[in-house]
C-alpha positions as CSV (number, residue, x, y, z in Angstrom):
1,X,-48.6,207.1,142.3
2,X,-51.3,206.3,139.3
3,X,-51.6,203.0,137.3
4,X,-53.7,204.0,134.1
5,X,-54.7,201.6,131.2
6,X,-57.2,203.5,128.4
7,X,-60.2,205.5,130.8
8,X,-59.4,203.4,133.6
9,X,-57.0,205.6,136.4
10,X,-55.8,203.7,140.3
11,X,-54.4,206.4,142.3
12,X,-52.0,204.9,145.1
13,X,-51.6,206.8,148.3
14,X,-48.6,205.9,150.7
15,X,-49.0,207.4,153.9
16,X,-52.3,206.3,154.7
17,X,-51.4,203.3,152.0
18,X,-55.0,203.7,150.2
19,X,-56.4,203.0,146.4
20,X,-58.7,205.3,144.6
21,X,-60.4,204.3,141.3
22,X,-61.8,206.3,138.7
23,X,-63.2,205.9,135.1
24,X,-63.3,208.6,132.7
25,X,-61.9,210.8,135.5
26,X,-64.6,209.8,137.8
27,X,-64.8,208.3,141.3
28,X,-65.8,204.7,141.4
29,X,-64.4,202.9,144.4
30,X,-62.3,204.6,147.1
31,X,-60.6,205.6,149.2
32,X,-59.9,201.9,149.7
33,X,-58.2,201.5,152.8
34,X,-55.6,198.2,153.2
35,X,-55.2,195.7,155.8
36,X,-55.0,192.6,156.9
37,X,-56.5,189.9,158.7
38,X,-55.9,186.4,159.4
39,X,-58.3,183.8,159.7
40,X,-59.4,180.7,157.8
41,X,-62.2,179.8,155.5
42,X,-64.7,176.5,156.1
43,X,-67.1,176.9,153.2
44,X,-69.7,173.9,153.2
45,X,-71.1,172.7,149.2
46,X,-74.3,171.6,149.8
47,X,-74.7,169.8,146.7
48,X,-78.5,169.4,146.8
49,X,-79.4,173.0,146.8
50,X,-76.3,174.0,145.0
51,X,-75.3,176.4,147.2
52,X,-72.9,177.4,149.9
53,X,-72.9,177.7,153.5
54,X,-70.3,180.4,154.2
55,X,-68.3,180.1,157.2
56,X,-65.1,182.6,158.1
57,X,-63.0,182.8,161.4
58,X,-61.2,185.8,161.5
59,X,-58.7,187.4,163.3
60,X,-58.0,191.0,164.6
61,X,-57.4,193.6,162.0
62,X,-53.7,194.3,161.4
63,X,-52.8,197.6,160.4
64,X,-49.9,198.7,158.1
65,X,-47.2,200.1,159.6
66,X,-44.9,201.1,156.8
67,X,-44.8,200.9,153.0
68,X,-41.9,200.7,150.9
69,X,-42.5,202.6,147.6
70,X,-41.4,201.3,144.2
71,X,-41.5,202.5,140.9
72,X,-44.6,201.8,139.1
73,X,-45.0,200.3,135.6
74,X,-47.9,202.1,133.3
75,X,-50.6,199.4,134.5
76,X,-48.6,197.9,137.2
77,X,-47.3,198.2,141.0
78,X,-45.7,195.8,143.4
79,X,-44.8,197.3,147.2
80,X,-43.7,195.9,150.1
81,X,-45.2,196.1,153.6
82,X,-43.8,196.0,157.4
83,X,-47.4,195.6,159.1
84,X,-48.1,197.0,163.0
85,X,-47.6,193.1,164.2
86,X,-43.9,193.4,162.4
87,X,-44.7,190.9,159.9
88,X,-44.4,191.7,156.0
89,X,-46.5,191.8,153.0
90,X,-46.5,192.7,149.7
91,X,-49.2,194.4,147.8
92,X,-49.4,194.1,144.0
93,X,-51.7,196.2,142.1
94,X,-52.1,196.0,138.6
95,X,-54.9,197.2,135.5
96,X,-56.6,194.4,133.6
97,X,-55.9,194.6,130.0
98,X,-60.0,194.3,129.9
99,X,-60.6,197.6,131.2
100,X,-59.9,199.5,127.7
């Protein structure tokens, strides 16, 4: 599948469910493998510096086990996934209006 908006192409592989970008025909990002992980986030603002300690538990990669095509829109596409673990996602992918 391909979302495309101006020079701006995502190719959408299934089966491994991956993402390519290009520009102008060109590779910029990609293969871009999808999973998941759980975890939680416990960012600390440390107002006097104005910065951020970063802090991230997170849990084993989960795999995707099964994606459920669907019929694309020009700059837009919305699938649904079973995961390895048997729970379900759903990835939306879509084209910023900015990339023309």
């Amino acid at each position: 599948m391909r979302l495309e908006r101006g020079p701006l192409t995502v190719d959408v592989a299934l089966a491994p469910l991956s993402l390519t970008v290009r520009r102008g025909g060109r590779r910029i990002a990609g293969p871009i493998v999808v999973r998941v992980r759980d975890g939680g986030i416990e960012d600390q603002w440390i107002q006097w510096t104005e910065g951020v300690v970063a802090h991230e538990d997170l849990g084993d990669r989960i795999e995707v086990a099964h994606v459920a095509p669907a019929l694309p829109a020009r700059d837009r596409l919305r699938v649904a996934l079973e995961l390895d673990d048997g729970s379900a996602a759903t990835l939306t992918e879509a084209v910023d209006a900015m990339a023309k």
